[in-house]
N, C-alpha and C positions, 0 to 999 in steps of 0.2 A: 637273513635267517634269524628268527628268533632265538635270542637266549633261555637259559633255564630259569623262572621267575619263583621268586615265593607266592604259595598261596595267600590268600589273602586271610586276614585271623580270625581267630573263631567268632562264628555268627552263630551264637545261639539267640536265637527267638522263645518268644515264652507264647503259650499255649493257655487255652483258659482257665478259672483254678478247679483242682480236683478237690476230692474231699476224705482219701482215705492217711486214716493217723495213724500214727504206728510207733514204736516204745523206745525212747532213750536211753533203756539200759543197756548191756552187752547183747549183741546178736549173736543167739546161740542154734547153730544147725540142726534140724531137726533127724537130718539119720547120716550116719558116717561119712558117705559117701559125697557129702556137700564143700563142694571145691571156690575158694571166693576168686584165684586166678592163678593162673601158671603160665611158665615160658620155661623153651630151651633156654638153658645155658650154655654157649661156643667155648668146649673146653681148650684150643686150640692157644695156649698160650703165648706162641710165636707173633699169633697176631694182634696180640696186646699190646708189643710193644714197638710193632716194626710198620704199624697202617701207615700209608700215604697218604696226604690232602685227600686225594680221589677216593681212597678207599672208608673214609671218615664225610665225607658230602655223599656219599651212596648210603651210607647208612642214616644219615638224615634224608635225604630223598624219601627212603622206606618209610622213616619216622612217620611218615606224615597219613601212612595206612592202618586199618583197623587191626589192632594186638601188634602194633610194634613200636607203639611212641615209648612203651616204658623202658623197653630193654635196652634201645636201640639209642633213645639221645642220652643215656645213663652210659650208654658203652663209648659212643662218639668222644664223651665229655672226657671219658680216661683218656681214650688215646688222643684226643686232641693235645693234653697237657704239654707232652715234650714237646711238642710243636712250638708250644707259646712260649719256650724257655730257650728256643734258638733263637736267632733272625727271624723275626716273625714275617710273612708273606702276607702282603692282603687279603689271599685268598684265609689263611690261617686266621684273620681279627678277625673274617667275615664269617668263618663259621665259629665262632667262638659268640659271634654276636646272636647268628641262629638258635646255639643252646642256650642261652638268657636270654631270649625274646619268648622261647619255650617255655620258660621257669618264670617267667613274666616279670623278670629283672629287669626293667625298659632301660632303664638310666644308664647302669650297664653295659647294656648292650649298645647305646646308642655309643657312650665313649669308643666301643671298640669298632664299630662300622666307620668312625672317627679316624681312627688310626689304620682300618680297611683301606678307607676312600684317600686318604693322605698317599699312602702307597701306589694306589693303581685306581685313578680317578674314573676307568675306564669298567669299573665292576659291575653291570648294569646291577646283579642280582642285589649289592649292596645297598645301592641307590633306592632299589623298589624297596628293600626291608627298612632302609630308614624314611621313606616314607611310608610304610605301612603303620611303624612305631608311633611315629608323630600326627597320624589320624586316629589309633587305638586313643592317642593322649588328648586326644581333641587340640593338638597345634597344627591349625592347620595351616598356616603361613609358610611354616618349616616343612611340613607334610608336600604342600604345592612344590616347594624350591626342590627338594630333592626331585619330583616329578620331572621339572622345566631343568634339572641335570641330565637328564639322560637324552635331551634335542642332540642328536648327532652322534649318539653311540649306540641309542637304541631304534627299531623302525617306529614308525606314527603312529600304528595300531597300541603297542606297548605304551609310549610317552601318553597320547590320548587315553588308551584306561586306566593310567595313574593319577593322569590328572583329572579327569571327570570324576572318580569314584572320588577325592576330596572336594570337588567342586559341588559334588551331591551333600553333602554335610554342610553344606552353607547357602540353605535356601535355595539353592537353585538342581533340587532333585530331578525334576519333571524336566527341563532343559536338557540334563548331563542324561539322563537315562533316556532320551529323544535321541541327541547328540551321537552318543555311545551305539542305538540301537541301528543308525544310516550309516555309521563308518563300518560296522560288519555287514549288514546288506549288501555295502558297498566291494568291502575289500573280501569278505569272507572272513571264517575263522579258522588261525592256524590250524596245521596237524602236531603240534607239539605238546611240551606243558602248559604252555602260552595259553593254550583252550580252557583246559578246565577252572583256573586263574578267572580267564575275560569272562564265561557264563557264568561264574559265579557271581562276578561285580552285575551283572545284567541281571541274574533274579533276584541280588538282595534289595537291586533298585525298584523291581517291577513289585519285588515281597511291600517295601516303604510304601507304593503306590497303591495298595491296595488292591493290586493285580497280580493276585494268585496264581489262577491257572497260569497264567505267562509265566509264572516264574519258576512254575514246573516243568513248562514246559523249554526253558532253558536251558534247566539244570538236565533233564533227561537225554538233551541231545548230545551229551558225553556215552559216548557208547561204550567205552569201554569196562572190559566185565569187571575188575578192582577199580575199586574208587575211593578216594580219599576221604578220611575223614570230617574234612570241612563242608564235601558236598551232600555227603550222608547227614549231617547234621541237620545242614538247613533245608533238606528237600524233607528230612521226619517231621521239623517246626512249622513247616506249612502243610504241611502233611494232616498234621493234628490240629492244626486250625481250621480245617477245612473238614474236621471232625473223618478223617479218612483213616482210622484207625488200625484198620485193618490190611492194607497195603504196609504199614510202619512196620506192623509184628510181623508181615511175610518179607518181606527185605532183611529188617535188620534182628530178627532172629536168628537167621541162616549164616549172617555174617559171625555177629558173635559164636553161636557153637561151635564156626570153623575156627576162630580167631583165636592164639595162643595165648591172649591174655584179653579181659573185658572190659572194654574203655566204662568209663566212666559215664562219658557221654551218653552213649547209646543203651547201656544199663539204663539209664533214665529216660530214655525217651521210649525204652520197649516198655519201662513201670506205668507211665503215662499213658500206651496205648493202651496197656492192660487194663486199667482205670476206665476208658473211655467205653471200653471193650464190656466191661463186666467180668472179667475171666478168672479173676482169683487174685492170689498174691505173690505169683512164684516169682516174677521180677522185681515187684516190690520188695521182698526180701531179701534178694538179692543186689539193690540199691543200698536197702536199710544197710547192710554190711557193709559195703563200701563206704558209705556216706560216717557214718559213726566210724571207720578208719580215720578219714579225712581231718573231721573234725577233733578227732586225739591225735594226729598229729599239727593243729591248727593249719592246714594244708588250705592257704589263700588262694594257690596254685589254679584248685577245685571251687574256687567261693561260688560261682554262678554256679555249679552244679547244684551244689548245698544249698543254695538260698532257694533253687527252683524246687526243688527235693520237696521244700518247706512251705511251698508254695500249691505246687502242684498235686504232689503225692501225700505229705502229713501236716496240712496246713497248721503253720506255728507263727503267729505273724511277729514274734520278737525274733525268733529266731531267723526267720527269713527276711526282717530288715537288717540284722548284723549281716548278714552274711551276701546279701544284695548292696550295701551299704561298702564292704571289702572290698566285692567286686570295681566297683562304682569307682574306688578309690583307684584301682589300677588301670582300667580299659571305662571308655566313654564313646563306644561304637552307640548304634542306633537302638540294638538288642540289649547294652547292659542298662541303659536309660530306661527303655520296656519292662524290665527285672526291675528295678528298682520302684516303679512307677505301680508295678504289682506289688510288692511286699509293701508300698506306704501304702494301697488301697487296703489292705488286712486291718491294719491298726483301727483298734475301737471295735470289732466285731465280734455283736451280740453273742454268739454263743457257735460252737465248734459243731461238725456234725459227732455224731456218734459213731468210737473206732469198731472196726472190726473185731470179730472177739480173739480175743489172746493178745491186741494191741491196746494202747492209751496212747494219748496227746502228749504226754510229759515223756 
């Protein structure tokens, strides 16, 4: 039986560059009624201070869905605390290493999957997070070992797409994505979490290979109607490469107006369809605020968001090498190398287009 796996970390892909600029000053709403995010608050005190393990890994679970990363690893992180101040349980480092893998503490969190795995060698979910850690880091020696930990606690399907998806970072993409794509032929894919996890490592390989549609056609085959944010992410990024524009704004329009709070993410990926789209500015300004939060609170957290922001929607190429450049510094997946590869291509360039009116470049 499969266990409960983490997803694999964010895949953001860059898209090609847009050209609409927009003003550095404060973003100021244009009629009252202009909302930048909201969420319940659970006034429910009792359960502030009395969550179980189970009830603190449910809420990260959720985390991982569109309008609930903010509230939900911000609320986990309290009530995890007295946890960490008894007899810590494995289970207790390992989610403690979840919320600083979130917060993109890697170092962090690796100590504490340290002290997970010291406990209960037997946690596969720890195992796949500290290899996910040390592929975000580009170690991938350590990224592999933790993989080849898990021969005998976790099934073949699971050990094999931890280890091919690092074995795809070291030249042998085209192999591990062959490899990977005959042992599901073979075995099938789970009905668990395990699914959306494995199709995800299989279109971000087929996305490297320059085989698109395949990699839509991966990601699509998760039927189920909520979907996570990582898969929404990357099925927008090839979405928009594929100049498909208009499939992005009817998906993840729908999601955000339902969603209690609006990721970050997909704010920007609906400004970018709009971009492609022709349609105005109402996402872009709705970025613009976010982003200009971000950045006064130097929020690195966001750097790929910011750098693409700068890239895609208000091309700034200083600003979008600092901030491709932050990114770079934390995560060294396939997509921040892509980010970064765009923001050096900006530098030196002739001259900006012309903003929209009521925006500037500065």
């Amino acid at each position: 039986m499969f266990i409960k796996k983490i997803l694999s970390l964010s895949l953001y892909l860059i898209s090609g560059v847009s050209c609409l600029t927009v003003s550095a000053q404060s973003y100021i709403p244009k009629d009252n009624d202009f909302v930048l995010d909201s969420w319940q608050v659970n006034s429910n005190k009792s359960n502030q201070t009395s969550a179980s393990l189970t009830d603190i890994e449910n809420l990260l679970e959720q985390a991982q869905y569109p309008g609930k990363s903010a509230y939900n690893v911000g609320r986990a992180n309290a009530l995890l605390k007295p946890h960490l101040k008894q007899d810590v349980s494995g289970k207790a480092w390992y989610l403690s290493a979840r919320i600083l893998q979130h917060q993109h503490q890697f170092q962090a969190a690796l100590k504490d999957l340290d002290k997970s795995i010291s406990k209960n060698k037997s946690l596969t979910s720890a195992w796949l997070l500290k290899a996910n850690i040390h592929l975000a880091l580009a170690q991938y020696s350590q990224a592999r070992s933790a993989c080849v930990s898990l021969l005998g606690q976790a099934d073949m399907l699971t050990v094999a797409s931890c280890s091919l998806e690092v074995e795809s970072y070291q030249n042998k993409l085209k192999a591990s994505y062959q490899q990977l794509t005959e042992l599901v032929e073979r075995y099938g894919l789970p009905d668990d979490e395990s699914q959306v996890w494995i199709l995800q490592i299989l279109a971000d390989m087929a996305h490297r290979l320059g085989q698109n549609k395949t990699a839509i056609t991966w990601l699509e085959q998760y039927s189920e109607q909520l979907k996570p944010m990582s898969l929404l992410v990357l099925w927008s990024d090839i979405q928009l490469e594929n100049n498909n524009a208009e499939a992005v704004d009817k998906q993840l329009s729908e999601v955000v107006n339902h969603a209690e709070f609006k990721d970050d993410a997909l704010l920007l990926r609906l400004a970018i369809a709009e971009k492609q789209m022709n349609t105005g500015t109402y996402w872009a300004e709705q970025t613009l605020a976010r982003i200009q939060l971000r950045i006064q609170r130097n929020d690195r957290f966001h750097a790929s968001e910011i750098a693409r922001f700068y890239i895609d929607i208000a091309p700034n190429p200083s600003k979008a090498l600092h901030w491709a450049e932050e990114n770079w510094r934390m995560t060294k997946l396939a997509a921040d190398k892509k980010l970064l590869e765009a923001a050096v291509s900006m530098q030196g360039s002739a001259m900006l287009p012309e903003p929209p009116s009521g925006m500037s470049a500065e």
